[in-house]
C-alpha positions as CSV (number, residue, x, y, z in Angstrom):
1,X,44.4,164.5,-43.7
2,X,46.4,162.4,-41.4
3,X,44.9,159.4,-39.5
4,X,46.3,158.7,-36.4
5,X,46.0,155.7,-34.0
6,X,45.7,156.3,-30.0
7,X,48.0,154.3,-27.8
8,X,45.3,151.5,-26.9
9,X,44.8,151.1,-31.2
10,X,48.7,151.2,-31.2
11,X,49.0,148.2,-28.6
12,X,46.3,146.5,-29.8
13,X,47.6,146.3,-33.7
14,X,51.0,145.1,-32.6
15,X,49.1,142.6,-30.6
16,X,47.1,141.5,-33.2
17,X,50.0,141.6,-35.5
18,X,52.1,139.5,-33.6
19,X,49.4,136.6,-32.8
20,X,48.9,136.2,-36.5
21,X,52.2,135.8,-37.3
22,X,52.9,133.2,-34.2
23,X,49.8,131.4,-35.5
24,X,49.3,132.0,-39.3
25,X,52.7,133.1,-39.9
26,X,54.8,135.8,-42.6
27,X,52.4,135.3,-45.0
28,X,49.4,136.1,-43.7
29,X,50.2,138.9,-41.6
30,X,51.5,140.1,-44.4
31,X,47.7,140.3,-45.7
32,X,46.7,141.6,-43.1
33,X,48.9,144.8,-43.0
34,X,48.2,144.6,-46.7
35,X,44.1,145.1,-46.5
36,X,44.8,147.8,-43.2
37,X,47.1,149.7,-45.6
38,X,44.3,149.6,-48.0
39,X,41.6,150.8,-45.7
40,X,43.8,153.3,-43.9
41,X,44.2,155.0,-47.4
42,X,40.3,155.0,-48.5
43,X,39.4,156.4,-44.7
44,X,41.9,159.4,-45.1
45,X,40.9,159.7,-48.6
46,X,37.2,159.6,-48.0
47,X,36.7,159.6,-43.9
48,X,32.6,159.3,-44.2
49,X,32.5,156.7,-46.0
50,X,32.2,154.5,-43.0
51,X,28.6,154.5,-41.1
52,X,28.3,156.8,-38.2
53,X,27.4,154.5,-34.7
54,X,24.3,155.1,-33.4
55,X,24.7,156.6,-30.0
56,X,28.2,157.7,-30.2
57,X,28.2,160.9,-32.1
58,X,31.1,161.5,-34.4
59,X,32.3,157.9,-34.2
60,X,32.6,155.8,-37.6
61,X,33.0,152.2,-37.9
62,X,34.6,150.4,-40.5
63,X,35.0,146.6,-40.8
64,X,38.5,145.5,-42.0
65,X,37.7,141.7,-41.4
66,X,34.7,139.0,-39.8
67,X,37.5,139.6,-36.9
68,X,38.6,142.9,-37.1
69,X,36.8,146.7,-36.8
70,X,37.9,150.3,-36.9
71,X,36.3,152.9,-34.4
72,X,37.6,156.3,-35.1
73,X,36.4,159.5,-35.3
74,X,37.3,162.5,-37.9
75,X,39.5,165.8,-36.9
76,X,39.9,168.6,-38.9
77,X,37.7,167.6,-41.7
78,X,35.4,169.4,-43.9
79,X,33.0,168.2,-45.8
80,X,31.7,170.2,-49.0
């Protein structure tokens, strides 16, 4: 499975990317893209493993950090 990122989740990382490297510097945003790495590769290795939002059917939310949180939703994916 391929995870794929709209144009508003696009914008939005390089955003955040770039405020935490103007305020926390190399380092740290290097964490950061680290742990999103990390979490990118358990959601397309195991996409339910996130709880489901009440309300919003088919939408998953995963927390990366206190700051940060995933909304996506699963294509193409079968369960067994």
């Amino acid at each position: 499975m391929k995870i794929n990122f709209s144009d508003k989740a696009a914008s939005q990382y390089e955003q955040i990317s770039t405020m935490i490297l103007h305020k926390y510097g190399h380092l740290i945003r290097k964490e950061f893209t680290l742990k999103l790495d990390e979490k990118m590769k358990q959601l397309n290795q195991f996409p339910e493993s996130s709880p489901k939002i009440d309300g919003f059917p088919g939408f998953y939310r995963s927390v990366l950090t206190k700051q940060t949180t995933l909304f996506y939703t699963i294509d193409n994916y079968f369960s067994l």
